[in-house]
TORDOKOL-879646 format. One line per 2 residues: number of its first residue (from 1); their letters; for each residue x, z, y of N, C-alpha, C, O. Coordinates in nm, 2 decimals. Each point is the difference from the previous one (the first is absolute). Layout:
BEGIN
NUM> a> X/Z/Y/X/Z/Y/X/Z/Y/X/Z/Y ~ ...
END
This chain:
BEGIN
1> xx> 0.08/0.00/-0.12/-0.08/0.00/0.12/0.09/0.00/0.13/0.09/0.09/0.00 ~ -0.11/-0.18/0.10/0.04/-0.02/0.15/0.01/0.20/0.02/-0.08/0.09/-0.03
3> xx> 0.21/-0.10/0.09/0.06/0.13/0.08/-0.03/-0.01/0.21/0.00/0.09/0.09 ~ -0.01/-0.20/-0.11/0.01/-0.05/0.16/-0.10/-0.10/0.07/-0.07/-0.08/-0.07
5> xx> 0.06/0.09/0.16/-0.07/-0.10/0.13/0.09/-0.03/0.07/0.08/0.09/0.03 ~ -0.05/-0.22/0.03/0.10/0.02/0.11/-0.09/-0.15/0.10/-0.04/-0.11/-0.05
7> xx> 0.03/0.14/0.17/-0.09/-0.09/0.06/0.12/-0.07/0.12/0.05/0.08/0.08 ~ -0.01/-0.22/-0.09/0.11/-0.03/0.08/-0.02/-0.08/0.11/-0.11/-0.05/-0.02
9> xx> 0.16/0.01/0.11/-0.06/-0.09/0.12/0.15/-0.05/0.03/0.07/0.08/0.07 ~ 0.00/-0.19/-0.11/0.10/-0.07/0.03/0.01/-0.14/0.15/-0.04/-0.12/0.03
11> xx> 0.13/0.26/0.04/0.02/-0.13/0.12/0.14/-0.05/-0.01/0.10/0.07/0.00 ~ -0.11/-0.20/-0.01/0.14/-0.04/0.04/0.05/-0.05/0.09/-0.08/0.01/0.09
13> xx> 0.18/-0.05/-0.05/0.07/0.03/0.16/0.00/-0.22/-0.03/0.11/-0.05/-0.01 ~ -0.22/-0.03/0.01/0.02/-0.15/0.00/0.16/-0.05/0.11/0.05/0.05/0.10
15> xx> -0.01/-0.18/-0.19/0.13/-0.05/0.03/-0.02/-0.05/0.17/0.09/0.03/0.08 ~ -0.19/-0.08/-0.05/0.00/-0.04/0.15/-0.16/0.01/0.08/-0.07/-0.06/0.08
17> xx> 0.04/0.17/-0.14/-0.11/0.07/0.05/-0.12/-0.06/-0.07/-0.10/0.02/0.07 ~ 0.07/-0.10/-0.19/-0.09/-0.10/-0.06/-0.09/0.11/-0.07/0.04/0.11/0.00
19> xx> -0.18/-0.14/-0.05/-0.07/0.06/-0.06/0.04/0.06/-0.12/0.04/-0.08/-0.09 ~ -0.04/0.20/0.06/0.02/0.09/-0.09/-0.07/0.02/-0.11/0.03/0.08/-0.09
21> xx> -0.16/-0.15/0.09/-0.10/0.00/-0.08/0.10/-0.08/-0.15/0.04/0.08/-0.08 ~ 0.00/-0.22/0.06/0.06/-0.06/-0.10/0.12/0.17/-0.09/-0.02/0.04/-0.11
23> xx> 0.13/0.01/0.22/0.01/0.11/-0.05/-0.07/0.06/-0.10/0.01/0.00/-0.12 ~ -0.08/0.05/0.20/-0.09/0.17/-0.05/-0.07/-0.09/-0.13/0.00/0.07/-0.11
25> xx> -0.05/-0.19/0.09/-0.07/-0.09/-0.11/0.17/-0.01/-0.11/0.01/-0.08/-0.10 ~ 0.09/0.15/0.12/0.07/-0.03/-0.12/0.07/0.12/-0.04/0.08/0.01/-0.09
27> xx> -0.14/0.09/0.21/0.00/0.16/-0.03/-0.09/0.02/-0.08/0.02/0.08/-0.09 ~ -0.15/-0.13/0.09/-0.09/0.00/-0.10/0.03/-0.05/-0.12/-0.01/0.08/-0.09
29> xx> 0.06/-0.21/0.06/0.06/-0.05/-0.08/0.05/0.12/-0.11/-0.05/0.04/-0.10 ~ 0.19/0.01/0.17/0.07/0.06/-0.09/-0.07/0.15/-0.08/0.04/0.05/-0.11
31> xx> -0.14/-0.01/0.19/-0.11/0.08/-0.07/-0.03/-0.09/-0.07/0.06/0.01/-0.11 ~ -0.14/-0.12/0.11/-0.08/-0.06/-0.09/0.06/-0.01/-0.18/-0.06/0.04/-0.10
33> xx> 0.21/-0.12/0.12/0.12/0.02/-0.06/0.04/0.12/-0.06/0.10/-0.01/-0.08 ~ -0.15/0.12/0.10/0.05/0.12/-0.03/-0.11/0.11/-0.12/0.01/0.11/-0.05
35> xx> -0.10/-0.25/0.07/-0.09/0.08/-0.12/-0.06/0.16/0.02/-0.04/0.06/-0.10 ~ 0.04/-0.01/0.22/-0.04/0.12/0.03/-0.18/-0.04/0.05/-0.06/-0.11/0.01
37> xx> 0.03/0.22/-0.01/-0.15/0.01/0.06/-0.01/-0.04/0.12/0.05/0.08/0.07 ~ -0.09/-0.16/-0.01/-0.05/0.01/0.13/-0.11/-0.08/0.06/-0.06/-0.10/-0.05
39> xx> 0.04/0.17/0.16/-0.10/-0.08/0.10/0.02/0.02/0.14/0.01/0.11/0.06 ~ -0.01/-0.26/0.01/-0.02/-0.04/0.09/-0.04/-0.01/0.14/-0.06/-0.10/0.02
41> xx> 0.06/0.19/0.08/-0.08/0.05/0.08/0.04/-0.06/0.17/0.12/0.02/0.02 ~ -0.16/-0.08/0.05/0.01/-0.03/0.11/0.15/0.02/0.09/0.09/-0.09/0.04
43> xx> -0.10/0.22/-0.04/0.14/0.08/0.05/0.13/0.02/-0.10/0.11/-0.02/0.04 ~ -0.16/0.05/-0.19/0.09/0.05/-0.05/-0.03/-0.01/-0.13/-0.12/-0.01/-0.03
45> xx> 0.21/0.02/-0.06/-0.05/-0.02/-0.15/0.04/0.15/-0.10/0.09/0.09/0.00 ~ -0.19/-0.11/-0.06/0.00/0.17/-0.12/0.06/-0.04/-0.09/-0.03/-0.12/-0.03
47> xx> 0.13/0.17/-0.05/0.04/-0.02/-0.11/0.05/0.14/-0.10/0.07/0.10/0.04 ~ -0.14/-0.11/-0.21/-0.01/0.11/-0.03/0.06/-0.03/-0.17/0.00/-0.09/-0.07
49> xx> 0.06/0.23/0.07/0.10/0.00/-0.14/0.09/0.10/0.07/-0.02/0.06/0.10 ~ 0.14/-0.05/-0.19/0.10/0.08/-0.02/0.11/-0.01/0.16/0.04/-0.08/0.08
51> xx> -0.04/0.20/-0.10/0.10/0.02/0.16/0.10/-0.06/0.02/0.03/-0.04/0.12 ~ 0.07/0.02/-0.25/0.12/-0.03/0.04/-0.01/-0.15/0.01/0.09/-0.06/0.07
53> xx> -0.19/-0.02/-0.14/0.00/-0.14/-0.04/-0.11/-0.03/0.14/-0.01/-0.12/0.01 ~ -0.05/0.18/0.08/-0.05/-0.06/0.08/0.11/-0.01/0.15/0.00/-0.09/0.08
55> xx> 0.09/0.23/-0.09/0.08/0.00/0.09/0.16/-0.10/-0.04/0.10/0.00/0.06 ~ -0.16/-0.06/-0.20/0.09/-0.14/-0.01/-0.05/-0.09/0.07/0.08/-0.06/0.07
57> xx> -0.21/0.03/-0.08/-0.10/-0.15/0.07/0.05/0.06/0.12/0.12/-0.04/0.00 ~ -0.14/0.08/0.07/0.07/0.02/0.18/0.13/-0.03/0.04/0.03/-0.05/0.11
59> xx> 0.05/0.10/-0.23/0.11/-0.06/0.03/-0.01/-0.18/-0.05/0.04/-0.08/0.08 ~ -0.07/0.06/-0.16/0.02/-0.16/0.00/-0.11/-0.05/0.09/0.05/-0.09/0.06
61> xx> -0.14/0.12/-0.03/-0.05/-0.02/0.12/0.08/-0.05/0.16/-0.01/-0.10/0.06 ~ 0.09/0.24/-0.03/0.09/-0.03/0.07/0.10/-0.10/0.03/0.01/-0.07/0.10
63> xx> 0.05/0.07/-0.22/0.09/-0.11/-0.03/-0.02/-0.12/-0.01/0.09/-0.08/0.00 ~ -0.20/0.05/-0.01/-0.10/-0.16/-0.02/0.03/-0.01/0.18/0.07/-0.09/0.04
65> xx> -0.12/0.17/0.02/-0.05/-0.04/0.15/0.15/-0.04/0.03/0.01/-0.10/0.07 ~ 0.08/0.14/-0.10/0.12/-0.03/0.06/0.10/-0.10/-0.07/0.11/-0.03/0.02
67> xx> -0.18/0.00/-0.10/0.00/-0.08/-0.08/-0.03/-0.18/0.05/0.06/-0.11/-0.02 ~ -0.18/0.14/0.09/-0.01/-0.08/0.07/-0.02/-0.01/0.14/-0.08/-0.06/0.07
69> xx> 0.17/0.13/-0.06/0.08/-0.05/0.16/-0.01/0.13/0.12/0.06/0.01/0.11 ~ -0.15/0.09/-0.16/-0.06/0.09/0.11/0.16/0.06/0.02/0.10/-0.01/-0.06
71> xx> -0.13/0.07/0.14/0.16/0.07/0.06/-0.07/0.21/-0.06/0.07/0.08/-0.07 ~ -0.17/-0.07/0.10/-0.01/0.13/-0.05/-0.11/0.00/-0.03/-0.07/-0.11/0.03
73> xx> 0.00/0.22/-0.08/-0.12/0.05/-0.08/-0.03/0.12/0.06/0.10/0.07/0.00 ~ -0.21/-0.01/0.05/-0.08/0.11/0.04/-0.13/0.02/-0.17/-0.05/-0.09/-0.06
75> xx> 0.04/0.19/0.04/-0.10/0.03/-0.14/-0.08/0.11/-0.01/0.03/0.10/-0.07 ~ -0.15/-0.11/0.15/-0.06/0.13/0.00/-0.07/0.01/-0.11/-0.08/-0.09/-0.04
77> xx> 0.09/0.22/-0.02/-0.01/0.04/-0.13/-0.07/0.16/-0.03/0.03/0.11/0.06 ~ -0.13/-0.14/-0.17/-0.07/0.16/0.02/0.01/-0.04/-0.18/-0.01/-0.10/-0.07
79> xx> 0.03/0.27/0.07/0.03/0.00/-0.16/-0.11/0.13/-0.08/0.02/0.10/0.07 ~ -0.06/-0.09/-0.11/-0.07/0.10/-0.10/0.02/0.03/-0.12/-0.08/-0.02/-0.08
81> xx> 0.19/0.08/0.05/0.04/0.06/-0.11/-0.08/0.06/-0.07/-0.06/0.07/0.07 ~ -0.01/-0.05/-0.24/-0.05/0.11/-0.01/0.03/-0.03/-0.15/-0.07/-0.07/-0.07
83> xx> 0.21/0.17/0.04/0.02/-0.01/-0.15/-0.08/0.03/-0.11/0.04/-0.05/-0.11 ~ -0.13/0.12/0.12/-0.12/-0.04/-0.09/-0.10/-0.11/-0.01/-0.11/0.03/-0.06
85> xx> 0.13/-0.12/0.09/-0.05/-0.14/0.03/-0.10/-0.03/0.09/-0.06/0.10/0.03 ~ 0.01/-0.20/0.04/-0.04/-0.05/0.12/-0.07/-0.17/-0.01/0.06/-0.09/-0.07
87> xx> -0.15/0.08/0.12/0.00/-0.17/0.02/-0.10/-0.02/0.07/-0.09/0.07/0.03 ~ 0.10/-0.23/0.01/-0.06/0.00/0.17/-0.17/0.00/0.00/-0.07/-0.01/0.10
89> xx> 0.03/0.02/-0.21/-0.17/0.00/-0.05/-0.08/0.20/0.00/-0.10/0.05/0.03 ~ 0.23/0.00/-0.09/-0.05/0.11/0.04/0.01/0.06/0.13/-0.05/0.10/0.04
91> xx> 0.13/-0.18/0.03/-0.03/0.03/0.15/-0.14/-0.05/0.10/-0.06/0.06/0.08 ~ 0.03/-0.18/-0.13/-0.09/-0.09/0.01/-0.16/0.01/-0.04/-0.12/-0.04/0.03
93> xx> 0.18/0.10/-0.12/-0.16/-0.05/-0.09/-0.12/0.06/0.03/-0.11/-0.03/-0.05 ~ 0.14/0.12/0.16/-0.13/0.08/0.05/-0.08/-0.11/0.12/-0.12/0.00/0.04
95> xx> 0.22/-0.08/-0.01/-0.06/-0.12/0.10/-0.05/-0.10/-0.03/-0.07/-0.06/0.08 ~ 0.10/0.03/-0.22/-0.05/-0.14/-0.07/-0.10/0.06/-0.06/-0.08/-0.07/-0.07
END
């Protein structure tokens, strides 16, 4: 069972000030790639599973953006630990 939540909003610092959106679409990517839980939200994306393997996705995350060309990465990041397990439906489900 998922140990973690971690909800990320990746800005990257674009090569000559160009839309950032193609970015952030291959920061998604490498979640998508990563076979973890997630979903997709306007601002920021949820991703749910094991702590140390999601705070891997952020890091290759990272590295993609600069990867392709960004000069730096900003990563606002909220984490929810709860080693007795967690996942983003029992947070939810009272709403749906």
């Amino acid at each position: 069972m998922a140990d973690t939540l971690v909800s990320i909003q990746i800005i990257p610092k674009s090569k000559n000030g160009e839309d950032v959106i193609p970015y952030v679409d291959e920061a998604i990517k490498v979640i998508q790639e990563s076979g973890v839980r997630h979903e997709v939200h306007p601002l920021e994306t949820t991703m749910e599973g094991d702590f140390s393997v999601l705070m891997g996705v952020i890091q290759k995350m990272n590295e993609r953006m600069i990867e392709l060309g960004s000069s730096n990465v900003i990563s606002q990041v909220k984490i929810l630990y709860q080693p007795d397990g967690i996942t983003m439906d029992q947070l939810t489900e009272k709403y749906r």
